[in-house]
N, C-alpha and C positions, 0 to 999 in steps of 0.2 A: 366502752362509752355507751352510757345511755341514750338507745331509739328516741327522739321525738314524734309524736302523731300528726297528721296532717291537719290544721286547723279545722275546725268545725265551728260555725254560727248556726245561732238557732233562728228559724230553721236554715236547713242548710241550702246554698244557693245554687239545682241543680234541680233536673227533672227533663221530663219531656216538652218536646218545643212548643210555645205558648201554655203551657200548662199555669193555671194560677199559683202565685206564690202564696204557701199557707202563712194562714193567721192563726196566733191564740185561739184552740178551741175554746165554745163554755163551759166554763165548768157544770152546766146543767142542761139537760136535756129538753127533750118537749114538753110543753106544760103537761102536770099531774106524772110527769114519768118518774122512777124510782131511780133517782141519777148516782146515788152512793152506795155503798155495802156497809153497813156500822153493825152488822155483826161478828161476835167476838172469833177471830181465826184459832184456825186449831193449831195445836204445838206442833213447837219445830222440833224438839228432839224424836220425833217418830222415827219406825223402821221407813216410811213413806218419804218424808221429809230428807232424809239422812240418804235413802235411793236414787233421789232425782237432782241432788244437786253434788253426785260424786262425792260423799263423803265417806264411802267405805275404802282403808286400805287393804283390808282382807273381809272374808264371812269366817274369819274363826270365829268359837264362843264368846270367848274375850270380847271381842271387837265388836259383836251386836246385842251382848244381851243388856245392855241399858237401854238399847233403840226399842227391845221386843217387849223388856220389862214396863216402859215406859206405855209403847201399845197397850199391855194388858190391865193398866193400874184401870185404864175407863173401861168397866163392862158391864152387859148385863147378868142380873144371877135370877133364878128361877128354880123352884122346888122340882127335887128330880123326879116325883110322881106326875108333876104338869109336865115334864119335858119329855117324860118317857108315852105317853099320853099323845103327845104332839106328835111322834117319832115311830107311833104304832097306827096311827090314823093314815099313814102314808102307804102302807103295805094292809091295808084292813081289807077285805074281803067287800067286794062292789054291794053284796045282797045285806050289809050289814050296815050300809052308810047312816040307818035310822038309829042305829045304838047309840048312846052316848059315849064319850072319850075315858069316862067311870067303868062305863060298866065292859067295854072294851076291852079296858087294860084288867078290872077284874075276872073276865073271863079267861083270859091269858095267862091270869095267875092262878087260876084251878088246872087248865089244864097243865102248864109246866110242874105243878105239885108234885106228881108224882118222879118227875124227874129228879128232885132235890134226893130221893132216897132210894136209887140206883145205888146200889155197893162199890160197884167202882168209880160213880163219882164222887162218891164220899172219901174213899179211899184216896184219889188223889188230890182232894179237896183239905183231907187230913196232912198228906204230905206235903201241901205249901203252907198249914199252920205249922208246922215244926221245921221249915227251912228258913232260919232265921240267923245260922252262923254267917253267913255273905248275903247282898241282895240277891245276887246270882242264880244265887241256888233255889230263889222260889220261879224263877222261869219256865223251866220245865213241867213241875207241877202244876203251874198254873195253864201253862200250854195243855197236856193233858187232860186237866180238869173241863173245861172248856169245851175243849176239839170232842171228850168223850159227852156234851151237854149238845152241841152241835150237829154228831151223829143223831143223839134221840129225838131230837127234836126236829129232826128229816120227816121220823117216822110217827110221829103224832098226825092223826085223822081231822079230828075236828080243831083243831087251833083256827080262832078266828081271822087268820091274816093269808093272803091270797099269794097261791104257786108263784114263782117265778113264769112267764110264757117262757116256751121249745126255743131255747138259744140262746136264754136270758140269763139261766142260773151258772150263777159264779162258785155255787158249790166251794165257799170262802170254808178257813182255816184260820185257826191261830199257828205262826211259826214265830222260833225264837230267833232272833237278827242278830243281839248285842254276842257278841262284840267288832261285829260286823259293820263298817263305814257304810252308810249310803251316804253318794255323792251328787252333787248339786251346781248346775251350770249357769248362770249370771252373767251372760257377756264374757270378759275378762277375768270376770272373778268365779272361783269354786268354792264349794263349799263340803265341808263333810259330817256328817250327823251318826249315833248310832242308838235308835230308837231299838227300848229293849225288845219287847215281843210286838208285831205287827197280824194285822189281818188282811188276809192275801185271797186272792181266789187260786181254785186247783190248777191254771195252767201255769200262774204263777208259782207255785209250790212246786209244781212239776218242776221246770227249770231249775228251782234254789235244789232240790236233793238230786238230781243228775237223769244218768238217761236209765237206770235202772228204776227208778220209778215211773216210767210210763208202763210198766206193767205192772202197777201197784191199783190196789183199790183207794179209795179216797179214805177208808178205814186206815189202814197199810201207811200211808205218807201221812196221814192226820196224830199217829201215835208212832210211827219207827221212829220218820225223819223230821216231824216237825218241832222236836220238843229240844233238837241240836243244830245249831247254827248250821246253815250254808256253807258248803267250804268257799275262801276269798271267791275263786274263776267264774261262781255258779251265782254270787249275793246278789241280793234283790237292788232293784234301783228305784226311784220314787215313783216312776209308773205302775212298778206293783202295787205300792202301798195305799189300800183302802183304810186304814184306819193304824193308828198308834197307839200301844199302851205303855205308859212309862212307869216303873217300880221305886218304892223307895221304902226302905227299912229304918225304923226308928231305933230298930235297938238291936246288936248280936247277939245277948246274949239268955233274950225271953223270947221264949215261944207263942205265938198268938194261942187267944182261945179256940179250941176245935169246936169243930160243928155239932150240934144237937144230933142224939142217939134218933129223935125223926123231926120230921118238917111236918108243923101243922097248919092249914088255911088261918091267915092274918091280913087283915081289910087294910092296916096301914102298915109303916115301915117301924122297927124294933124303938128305934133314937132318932130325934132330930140332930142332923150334924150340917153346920152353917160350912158355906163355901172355904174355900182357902183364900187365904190372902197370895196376893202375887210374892211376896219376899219369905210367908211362911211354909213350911211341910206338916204342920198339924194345925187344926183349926183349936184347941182347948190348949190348957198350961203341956208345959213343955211334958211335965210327967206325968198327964193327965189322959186315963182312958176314956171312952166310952162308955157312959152310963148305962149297963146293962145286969139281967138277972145272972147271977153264978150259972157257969158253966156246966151242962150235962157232958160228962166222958164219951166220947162217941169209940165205936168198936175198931177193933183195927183189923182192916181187912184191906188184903195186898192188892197192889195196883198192876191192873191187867196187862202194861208193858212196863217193862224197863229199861231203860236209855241212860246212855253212859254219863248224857248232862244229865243224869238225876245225880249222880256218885263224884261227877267233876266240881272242880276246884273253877272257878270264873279262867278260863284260858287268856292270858294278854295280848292286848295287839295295839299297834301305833296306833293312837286316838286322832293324828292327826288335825284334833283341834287347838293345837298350842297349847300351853300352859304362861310362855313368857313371849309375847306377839313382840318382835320385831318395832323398830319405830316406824310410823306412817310412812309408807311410799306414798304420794301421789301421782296415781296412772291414768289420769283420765283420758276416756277416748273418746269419747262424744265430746267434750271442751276442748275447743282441737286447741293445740300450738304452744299445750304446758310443757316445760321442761320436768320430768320428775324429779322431784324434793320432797324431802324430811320434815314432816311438820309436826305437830303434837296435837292434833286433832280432829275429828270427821268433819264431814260436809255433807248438805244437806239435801243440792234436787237433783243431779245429774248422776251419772256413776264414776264416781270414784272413790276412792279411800284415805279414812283416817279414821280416830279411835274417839271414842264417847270420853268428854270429859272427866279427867279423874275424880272427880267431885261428884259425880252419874254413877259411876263404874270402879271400885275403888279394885286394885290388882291384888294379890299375895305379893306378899318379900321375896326375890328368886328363892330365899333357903324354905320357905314353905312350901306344902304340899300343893299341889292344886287343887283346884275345892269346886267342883262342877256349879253351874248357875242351880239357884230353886227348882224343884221340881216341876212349877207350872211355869217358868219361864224354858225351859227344854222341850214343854209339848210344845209353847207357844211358837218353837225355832222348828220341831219337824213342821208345824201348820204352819210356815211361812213357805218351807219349801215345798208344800202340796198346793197350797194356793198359788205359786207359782208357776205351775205346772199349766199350758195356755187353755187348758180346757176345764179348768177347776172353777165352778163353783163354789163349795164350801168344802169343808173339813170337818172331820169328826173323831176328837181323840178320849182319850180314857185315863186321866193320872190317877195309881193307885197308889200308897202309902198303907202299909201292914195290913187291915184287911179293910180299909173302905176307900171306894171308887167316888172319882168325882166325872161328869161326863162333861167335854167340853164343845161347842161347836163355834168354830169359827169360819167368818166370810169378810167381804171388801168393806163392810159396814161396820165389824168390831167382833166381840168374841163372847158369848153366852155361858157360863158357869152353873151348872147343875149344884144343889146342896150333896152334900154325901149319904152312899147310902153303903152301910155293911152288907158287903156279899156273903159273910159267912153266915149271920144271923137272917137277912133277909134274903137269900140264897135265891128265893121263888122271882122276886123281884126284878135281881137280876139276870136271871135267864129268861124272864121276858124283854129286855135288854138284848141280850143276843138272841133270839127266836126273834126281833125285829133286823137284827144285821142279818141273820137269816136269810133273809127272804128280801133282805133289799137288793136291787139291780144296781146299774150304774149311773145311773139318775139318779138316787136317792144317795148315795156316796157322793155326789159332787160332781161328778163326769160327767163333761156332753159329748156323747159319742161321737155328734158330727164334727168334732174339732180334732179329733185322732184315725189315726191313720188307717188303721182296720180294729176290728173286734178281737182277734185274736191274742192282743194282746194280755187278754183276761182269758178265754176260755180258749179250751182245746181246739184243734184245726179239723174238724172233723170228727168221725166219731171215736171211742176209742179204740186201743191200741189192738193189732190182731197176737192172739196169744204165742201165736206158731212167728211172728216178726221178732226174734230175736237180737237184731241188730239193729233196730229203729234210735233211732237219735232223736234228741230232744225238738230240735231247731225243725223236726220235719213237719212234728204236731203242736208246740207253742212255740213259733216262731219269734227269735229274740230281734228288739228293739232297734235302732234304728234311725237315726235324723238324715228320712225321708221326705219326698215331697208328698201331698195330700192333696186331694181336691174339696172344694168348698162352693155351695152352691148358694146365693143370696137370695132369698125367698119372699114371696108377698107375706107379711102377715098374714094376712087375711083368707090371703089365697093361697096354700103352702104347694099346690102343683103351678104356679105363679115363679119361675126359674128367670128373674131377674137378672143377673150375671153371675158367670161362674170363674172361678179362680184356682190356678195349681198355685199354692203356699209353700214356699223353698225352707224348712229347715233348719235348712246347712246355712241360710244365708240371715244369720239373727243380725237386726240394726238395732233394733233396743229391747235391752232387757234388762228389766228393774227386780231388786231383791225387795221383801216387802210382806208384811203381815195386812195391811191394813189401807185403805185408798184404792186410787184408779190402776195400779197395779201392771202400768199398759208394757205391753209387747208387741215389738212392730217384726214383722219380716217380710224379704224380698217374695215376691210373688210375681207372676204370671196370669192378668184378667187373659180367657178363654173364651167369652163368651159376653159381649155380640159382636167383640173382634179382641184381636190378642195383642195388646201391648205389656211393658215391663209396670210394675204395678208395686207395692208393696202392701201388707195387710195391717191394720192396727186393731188389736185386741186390748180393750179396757175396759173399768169399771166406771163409769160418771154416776153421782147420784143423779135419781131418778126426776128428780127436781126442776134438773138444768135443761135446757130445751137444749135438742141434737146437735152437737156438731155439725152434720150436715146439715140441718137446717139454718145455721148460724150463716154456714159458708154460701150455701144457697142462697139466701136474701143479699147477704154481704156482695155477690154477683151479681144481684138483681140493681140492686144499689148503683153500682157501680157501674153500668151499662154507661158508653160515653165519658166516662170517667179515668183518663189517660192516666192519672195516679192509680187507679184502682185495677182499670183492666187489666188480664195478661198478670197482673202479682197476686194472687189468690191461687190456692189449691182445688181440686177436681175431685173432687168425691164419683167417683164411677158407679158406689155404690155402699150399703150401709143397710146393717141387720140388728136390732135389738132381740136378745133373746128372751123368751117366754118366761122369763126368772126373774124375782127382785129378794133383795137379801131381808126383804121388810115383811115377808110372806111369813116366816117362821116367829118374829115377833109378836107380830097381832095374834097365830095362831096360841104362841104361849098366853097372853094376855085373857086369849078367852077361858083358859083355863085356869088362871090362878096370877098371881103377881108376877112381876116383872122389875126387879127394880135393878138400879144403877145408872149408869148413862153411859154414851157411845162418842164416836168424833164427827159421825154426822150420820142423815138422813139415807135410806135405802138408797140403794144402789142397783143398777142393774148391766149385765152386758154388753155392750157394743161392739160391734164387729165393721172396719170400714173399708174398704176396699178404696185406693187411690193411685193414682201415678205415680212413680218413681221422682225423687226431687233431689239435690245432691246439695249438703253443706256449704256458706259461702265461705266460713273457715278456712278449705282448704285452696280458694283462689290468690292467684296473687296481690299484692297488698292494693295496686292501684283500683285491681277489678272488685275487689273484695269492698273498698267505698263505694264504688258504682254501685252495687247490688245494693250495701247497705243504706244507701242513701233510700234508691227505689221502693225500701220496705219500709222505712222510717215512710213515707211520703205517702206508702198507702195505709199505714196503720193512722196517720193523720187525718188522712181524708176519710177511713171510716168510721172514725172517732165524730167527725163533724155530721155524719149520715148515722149518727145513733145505738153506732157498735163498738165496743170496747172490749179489746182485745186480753190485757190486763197478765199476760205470762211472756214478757220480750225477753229471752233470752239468746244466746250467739247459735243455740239447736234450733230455735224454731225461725232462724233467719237462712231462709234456701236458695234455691236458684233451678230454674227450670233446663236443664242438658239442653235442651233443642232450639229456645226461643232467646238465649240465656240472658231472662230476666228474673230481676231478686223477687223470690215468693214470701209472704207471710205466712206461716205457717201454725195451725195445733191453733184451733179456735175449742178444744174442749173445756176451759176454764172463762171462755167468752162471754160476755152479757151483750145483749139489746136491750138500749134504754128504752125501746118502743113498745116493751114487752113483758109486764113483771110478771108472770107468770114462770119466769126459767131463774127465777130465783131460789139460790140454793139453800141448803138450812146458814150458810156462810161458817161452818167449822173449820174450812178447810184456808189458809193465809197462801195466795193465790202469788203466784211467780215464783222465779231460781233465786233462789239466794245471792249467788255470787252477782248478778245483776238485780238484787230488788234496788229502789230508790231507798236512802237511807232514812226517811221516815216509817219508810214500812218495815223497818228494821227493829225498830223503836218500843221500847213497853206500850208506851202510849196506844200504837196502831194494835198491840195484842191485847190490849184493854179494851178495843173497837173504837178508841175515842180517838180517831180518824178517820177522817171523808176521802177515801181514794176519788183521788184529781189527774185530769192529763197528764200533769207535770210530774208523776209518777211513772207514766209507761214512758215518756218521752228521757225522761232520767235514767231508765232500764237500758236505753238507747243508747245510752253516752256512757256507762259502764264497760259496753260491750267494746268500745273501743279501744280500752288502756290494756284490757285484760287480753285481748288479741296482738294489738299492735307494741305494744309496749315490753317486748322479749327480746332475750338474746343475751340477757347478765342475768346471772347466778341469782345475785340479790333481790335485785329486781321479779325476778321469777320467783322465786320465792317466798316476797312480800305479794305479791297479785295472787299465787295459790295457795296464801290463807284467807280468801275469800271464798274457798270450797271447804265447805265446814256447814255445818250440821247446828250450829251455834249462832243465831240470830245476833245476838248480843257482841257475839265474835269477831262475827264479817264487818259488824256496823263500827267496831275500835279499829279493824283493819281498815276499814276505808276511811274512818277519819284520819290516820296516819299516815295514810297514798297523800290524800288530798295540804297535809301539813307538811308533810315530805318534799313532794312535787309542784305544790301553787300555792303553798304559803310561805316560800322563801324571799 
């Protein structure tokens, strides 16, 4: 028998004693204020979108790559001579800052010249143009090739780009992964990837080839063990991974051209080769080469080691990314109180799972083979799981297709596409390419140290190995990994010996984690403030464009507001404290910009950091049904009354409706998609179509509102409100449950036939 809900009048008739009973806000603010958003939202089929509103039933391949495909169709593309330009300026030498970013990178390409005609890296430079029968098989060589340009370029004197400082060098490596899973942690969901050759630093390598290489030189593991997979016990995890290159072979049964008999100084690159397309793997006609001069013979002269992956056959192993995904489970666990059910499709703001519409994502017949996603939709899936990673800035990967390299950078802002350059012909070029990995630390890869647990986790413990310690184990000197606790220290801008409060950050104890290429990307976990007194706390790590005025600032005034205000007080969250990092994702734009074009477009405006430190707050989801009105009334009442004082909240979902453990009253909660109309200055570029899915109001559901030709009104958060009821209260039948959890879906258009059929079903009889 179908639950009925407890009547509800708008507003509803309940509150604190004497409190005034609300009226109709206005629909506008104070004079001259910016009271609507009528810019156009960003798409709902995102990896973002499709994160936060539970619509993942798994992170197989299958199941995300029309979310990631979808991320990568908006990006910007930039000639890879501007980018590499951009990417050299970061590690340049302090005494040189007057050079130009020209004459920079051309000095970089005289001196790596002579590198190009080293014998044995041509040799094994030879040997990944003639491994062409499997993709496989150019791994190694190209590992080789690489790791032996990597050595030389240790020992070049004058190269204009500055040491590593004493503790900094990660002494990176190419090592080969595939066919090796790295796996990937999501809340509830995993994931597993296997990016072919990766770049690691030495203590990471150390670990992937065992304990007999800690008494190996970096020579020794850069050419034994790096050119053959990891065995399973030892494989890297996405903490190792600095960087990803992913392979793809046009043809079995042509061999690329070999490299020129010598490399002479060339001011530009051989060919112009325009980016890829996100759905293609060659940018020209399908049997269409590279326009270049006939081929000089180069000599053949043998390559200084040899590894058994130079002679093997591609070794199999579970891909463990599906080929035929299972129908949709729905598991959500932040949307409390779903039964799980079978649906046929994802969802879009919370976490849980279902599958990109067949008309997105079209599957193989079971009797066909499986046919991996595009090439640049598989970088685009390891850079999902590196930006996931709580300390990631950006990403930096490399797709290469027979012999030309495209370089890719992605962050919270969108993803940047380099044109193509021939490694084989412009050989010089690219090893200023890696003579900048070089000599990058871990800032310049993306990582901010203070968000990781120790250093160790890239470089050795210590110094190295003693010759005469024959029995030393791996775990003594690169200590493996871990979901530890970590301390965190909130700092003055301004004043960074200015130790504001400090925080142990639990781990073990994740409350939200979102899968995601692209957006705010947030990660909450249970934490412990330390510092200027220790209560239960949790951390939230996110990206906000740069645009939006602070969350805490939002919450702050919102308190200020609210002083005397029996609706208001006491239901608002506690910023204890709050760090923007010295980062925006809009840094690297303008810097290409100054050097050359920039074109495409993005889902919105830079982004940067935030780090916030708050109280502990608990779900009203999981109260009982009577208390669970109580609370939600208390939050509808404050979200009212700050609506009338200027602030609009604008994300009412059943996550962000709380309840304080101590005081237990219902909190409001997640003002980071928040406006004050007092304030148009925290206006955002507006890409981004703001609230949960499964509770937006059904106009914002609408083409209309994604055409922007709608004025978000009250009667939209207040609508969010009354969603929340059915979809909580209204369980316990099969049908019923399962009509309510297809409004976790990923499909704007979906949820909005879903909810006109609740409503036809239920109130139109």
């Amino acid at each position: 028998m179908t639950s009925n809900p407890p009547a509800v009048t708008t507003p509803p008739n309940a509150g604190p004693p004497n409190a005034p009973a609300p009226t109709t806000p206005p629909n506008a603010g104070p004079p001259n204020a910016p009271d609507v958003v009528k810019s156009t939202p960003g798409r709902p089929d995102s990896s973002a979108a499709a994160g936060v509103s539970d619509a993942y039933k798994s992170l197989k391949k299958a199941e995300v790559e029309a979310y990631i495909r979808n991320d990568l169709e908006k990006h910007f593309q930039c000639d890879f001579r501007d980018l590499l330009k951009v990417l050299l300026r970061r590690v340049a030498k302090d005494e040189d800052a007057h050079k130009t970013n020209e004459d920079l990178l051309k000095e970089c390409v005289r001196e790596v010249l002579p590198l190009c005609n080293d014998p044995d890296l041509q040799a094994n430079l030879k040997s990944y143009t003639q491994a062409y029968t499997h993709e496989s098989h150019c791994y190694a060589p190209f590992t080789l090739t690489f790791n032996r340009a990597l050595h030389l370029i240790k020992e070049l004197k004058n190269l204009p780009l500055k040491a590593p400082k004493a503790g900094e060098d990660l002494e990176t490596m190419f090592y080969r992964n595939d066919p090796n899973l790295l796996t990937g942690s999501h809340g509830e969901l995993s994931s597993a990837r296997k990016p072919d050759v990766v770049l690691v630093a030495r203590g990471s390598a150390i670990r992937a080839a065992g304990d007999v290489s800690l008494h190996y030189t970096w020579d020794e593991i850069a050419m034994k063990c790096a050119p053959d997979r990891p065995a399973i016990e030892q494989a890297f995890s996405w903490a190792d991974v600095l960087s990803c290159f992913e392979f793809k072979r046009r043809s079995t049964t042509k061999r690329l051209n070999p490299p020129p008999d010598r490399y002479e100084y060339k001011g530009t690159l051989s060919a112009k080769i325009p980016p890829l397309a996100v759905d293609k793997e060659w940018p020209f006609g399908e049997d269409a080469a590279v326009a270049v001069a006939a081929p000089v013979a180069a000599p053949v002269v043998a390559a200084p080691v040899q590894t058994t992956s130079q002679r093997k056959v591609e070794r199999t192993g579970g891909s463990g990314d599906a080929s035929n995904p299972a129908p949709t489970l729905r598991r959500s666990a932040r949307l409390r109180g779903s039964t799980p059910v079978v649906t046929e499709q994802p969802s879009a703001k919370r976490k849980s799972d279902s599958q990109p519409d067949s008309q997105r994502s079209k599957k193989a017949k079971p009797e066909e083979p499986k046919k991996d996603p595009p090439v640049v939709v598989q970088s685009g899936m390891y850079a999902a799981e590196m930006l996931s990673r709580r300390y990631a800035m950006h990403a930096i990967n490399v797709v290469i297709v027979d012999e030309i390299a495209w370089v890719w950078w992605y962050d919270r802002q969108g993803a940047i596409q380099s044109s193509g350059v021939d490694f084989i012909k412009d050989l010089p070029y690219f090893l200023v390419l890696i003579a900048a990995f070089r000599h990058y630390t871990l800032r310049e890869w993306g990582i901010e140290a203070t968000l990781i647990k120790d250093e160790y986790q890239h470089y050795l413990k210590g110094p190295d190995v003693p010759g005469d310690k024959t029995d030393a184990k791996t775990d003594e000197f690169c200590p493996a990994r871990d979901k530890t606790d970590f301390d965190f220290a909130f700092r003055d801008r301004e004043d960074q010996m200015n130790v504001k409060a400090e925080a142990t950050v639990h781990l073990g104890e994740p409350i939200q984690l979102r899968y995601s290429l692209l957006g705010r990307g947030t990660r909450v976990f249970g934490a412990t403030q330390k510092k200027p007194t220790q209560t239960d706390a949790v951390v939230k790590i996110y990206w906000p464009e740069v645009a939006r005025t602070s969350e805490a600032v939002i919450i702050d005034k919102a308190v200020e507001l609210g002083r005397g205000d029996p609706l208001i007080e006491g239901h608002l969250p506690t910023v204890l404290a709050s760090y923007d990092l010295d980062y925006s994702t809009g840094t690297i734009r303008e810097d290409i910009q100054k050097e050359g074009q920039l074109v495409g477009s993005a889902i919105g405006g830079p982004r940067c950091m935030r780090i916030l430190l708050m109280p502990k707050l608990l779900p009203i989801g999981e109260l009982p049904a009577k208390t669970f009105i109580e609370r939600w009334i208390e939050c509808y009442r404050c979200h009212f009354a700050l609506w009338m004082k200027g602030i609009e909240h604008t994300d009412i979902s059943l996550d962000n409706l709380l309840y304080d453990p101590t005081t237990e009253k219902g909190v409001l909660n997640d003002f980071d998609l928040a406006r004050i109309r007092l304030d148009d200055r925290n206006q955002a570029t507006g890409q981004e179509r703001t609230g949960t899915i499964p509770f937006m109001p059904m106009d914002l559901l609408s083409d209309e509102y994604f055409r922007g030709e709608i004025v978000r009104l009250y009667r939209h958060d207040f609508e969010s409100f009354l969603w929340i009821l059915p979809y909580k209260l209204l369980r316990g039948v099969d049908k019923q449950d399962a009509d309510l959890a297809k409004w976790n879906t990923g499909d704007y258009s979906r949820c909005l036939d879903s909810k006109n059929t609740f409503l036809n079903t239920n109130l139109g009889r």
